[in-house]
C-alpha positions as CSV (number, residue, x, y, z in Angstrom):
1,X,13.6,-13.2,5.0
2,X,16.7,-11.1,5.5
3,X,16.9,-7.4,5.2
4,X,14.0,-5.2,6.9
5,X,15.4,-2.5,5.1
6,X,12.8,-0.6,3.2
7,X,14.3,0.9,-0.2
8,X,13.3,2.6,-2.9
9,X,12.6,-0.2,-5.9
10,X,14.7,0.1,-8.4
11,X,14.3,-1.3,-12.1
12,X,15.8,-4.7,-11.4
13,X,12.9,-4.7,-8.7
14,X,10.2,-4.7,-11.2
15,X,9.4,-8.5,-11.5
16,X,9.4,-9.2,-7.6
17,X,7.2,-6.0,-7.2
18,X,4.7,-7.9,-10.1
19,X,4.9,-10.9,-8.3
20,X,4.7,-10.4,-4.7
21,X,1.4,-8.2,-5.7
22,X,-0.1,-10.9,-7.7
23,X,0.5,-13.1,-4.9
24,X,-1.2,-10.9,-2.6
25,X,-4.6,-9.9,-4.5
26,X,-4.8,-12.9,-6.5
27,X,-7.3,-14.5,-4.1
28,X,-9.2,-11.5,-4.2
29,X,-10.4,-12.1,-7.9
30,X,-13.0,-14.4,-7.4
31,X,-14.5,-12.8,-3.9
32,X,-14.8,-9.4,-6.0
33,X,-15.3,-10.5,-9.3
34,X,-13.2,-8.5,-11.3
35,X,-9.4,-8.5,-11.0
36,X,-8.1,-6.1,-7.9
37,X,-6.5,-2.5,-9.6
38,X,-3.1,-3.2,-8.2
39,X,-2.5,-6.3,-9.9
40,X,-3.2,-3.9,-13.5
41,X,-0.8,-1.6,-12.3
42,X,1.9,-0.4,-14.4
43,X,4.5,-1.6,-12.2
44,X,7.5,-0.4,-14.5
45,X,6.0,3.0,-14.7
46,X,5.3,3.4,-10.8
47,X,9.0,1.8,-10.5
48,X,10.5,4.6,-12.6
49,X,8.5,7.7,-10.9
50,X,10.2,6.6,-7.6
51,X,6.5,5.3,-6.4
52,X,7.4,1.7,-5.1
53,X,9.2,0.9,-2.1
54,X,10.2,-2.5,-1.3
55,X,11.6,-5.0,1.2
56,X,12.9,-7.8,1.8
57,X,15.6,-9.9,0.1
58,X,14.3,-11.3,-1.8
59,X,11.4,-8.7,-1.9
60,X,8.5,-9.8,0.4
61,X,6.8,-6.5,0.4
62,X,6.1,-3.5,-1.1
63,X,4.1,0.2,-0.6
64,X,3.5,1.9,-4.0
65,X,2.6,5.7,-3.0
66,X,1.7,8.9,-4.4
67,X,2.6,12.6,-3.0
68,X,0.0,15.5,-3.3
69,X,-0.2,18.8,-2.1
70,X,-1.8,17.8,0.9
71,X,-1.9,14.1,1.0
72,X,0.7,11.2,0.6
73,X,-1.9,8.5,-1.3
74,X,-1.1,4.9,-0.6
75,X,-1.9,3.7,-3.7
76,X,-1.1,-0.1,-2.8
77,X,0.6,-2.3,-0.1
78,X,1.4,-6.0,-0.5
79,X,2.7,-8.5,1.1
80,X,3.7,-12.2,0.1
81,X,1.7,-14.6,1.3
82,X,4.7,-16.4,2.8
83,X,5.4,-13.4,5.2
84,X,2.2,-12.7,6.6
85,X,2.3,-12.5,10.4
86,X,5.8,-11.7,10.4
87,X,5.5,-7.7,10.8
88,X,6.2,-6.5,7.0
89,X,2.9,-5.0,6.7
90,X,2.9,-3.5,10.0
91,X,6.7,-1.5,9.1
92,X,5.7,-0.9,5.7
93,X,2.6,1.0,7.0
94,X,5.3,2.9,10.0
95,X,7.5,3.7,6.9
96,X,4.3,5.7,4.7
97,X,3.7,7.2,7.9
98,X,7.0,8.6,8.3
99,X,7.6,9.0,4.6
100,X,4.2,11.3,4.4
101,X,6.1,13.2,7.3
102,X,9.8,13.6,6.0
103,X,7.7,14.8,2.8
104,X,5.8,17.7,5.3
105,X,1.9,16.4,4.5
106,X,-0.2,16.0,7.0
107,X,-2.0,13.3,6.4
108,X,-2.4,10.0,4.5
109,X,-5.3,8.7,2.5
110,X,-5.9,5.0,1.0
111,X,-8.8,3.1,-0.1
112,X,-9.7,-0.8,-0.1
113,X,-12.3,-2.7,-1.9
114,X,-15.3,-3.2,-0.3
115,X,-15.3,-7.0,-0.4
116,X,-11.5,-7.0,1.2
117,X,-13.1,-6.8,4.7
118,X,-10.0,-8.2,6.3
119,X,-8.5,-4.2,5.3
120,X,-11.3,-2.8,7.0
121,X,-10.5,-4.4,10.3
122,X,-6.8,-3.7,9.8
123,X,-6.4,-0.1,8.6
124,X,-8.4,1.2,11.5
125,X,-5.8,-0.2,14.1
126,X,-3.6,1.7,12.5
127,X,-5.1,5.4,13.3
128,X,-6.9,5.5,9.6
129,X,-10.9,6.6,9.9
130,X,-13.3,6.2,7.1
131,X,-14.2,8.9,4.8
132,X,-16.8,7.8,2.8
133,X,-17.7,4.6,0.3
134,X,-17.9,4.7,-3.1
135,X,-18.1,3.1,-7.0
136,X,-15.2,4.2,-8.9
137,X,-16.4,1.9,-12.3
138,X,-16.3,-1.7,-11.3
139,X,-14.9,-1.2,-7.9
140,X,-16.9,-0.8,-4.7
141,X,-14.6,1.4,-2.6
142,X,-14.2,2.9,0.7
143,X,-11.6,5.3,1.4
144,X,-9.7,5.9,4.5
145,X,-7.6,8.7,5.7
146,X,-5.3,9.1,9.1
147,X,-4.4,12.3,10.2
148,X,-0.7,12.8,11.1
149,X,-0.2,14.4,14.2
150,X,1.9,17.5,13.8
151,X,5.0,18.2,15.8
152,X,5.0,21.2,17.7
153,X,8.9,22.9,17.5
């Protein structure tokens, strides 16, 4: 992979954003039985709203995200399967970090299926705590959040 620049996706983006998701929850379809949310996403849609950031060229990883009023929602990450160990997850989780920052919010909240127990040994190395576990229709969820420490001028 070339590039560790990560970019706002752009329309041209849209096909390696549906595939390098695919290829990351596919093999979640049969552990959870239904097919993961991200993979249903309207990828164009979150394209266009300035949601999805990507990198890699070719794209080998992607964060789509979501700014509220007092939380930057990471929506989805992914990561080709063909790039895993090689840091792209670990940036593309810096990058929401400092995104959530440059956008003033002071924390950052995500949720992962249940049955995707790698996540849940993952996203706690990364400062996020859980909040609570929950069915959101046929998803058994538990959401995380990670508090952003403030800076002190």
């Amino acid at each position: 992979m070339r590039n560790e620049e990560i970019r706002p996706a752009t329309a041209a983006d849209v096909p390696a954003v549906r595939a390098v998701t695919d290829a990351a929850y596919h093999h979640y379809i049969e552990r959870i039985g239904v097919v993961p949310a991200p993979m249903e996403a309207d990828h164009a849609a979150d394209v266009a709203g300035g949601r999805v950031f990507v990198t890699g060229d070719p794209v080998v990883g992607l964060v789509v995200v979501e700014a509220f009023a007092d939380h930057l929602f990471l929506d989805s990450i992914a990561v080709h399967p063909d790039a895993h160990g090689t840091g792209v997850g670990r940036r593309l989780l810096g990058f929401v970090d400092a995104h959530a920052r440059a956008l003033g919010l002071p924390e950052v909240r995500l949720y992962t299926n249940a049955m995707m127990w790698e996540n849940q040994q993952i996203y706690p190395k990364y400062g996020y705590e859980v909040v609570e576990r929950r069915v959101d229709g046929p998803y058994d969820r538990i959401h995380y959040r990670k508090v952003l420490l403030r800076r002190v001028s």
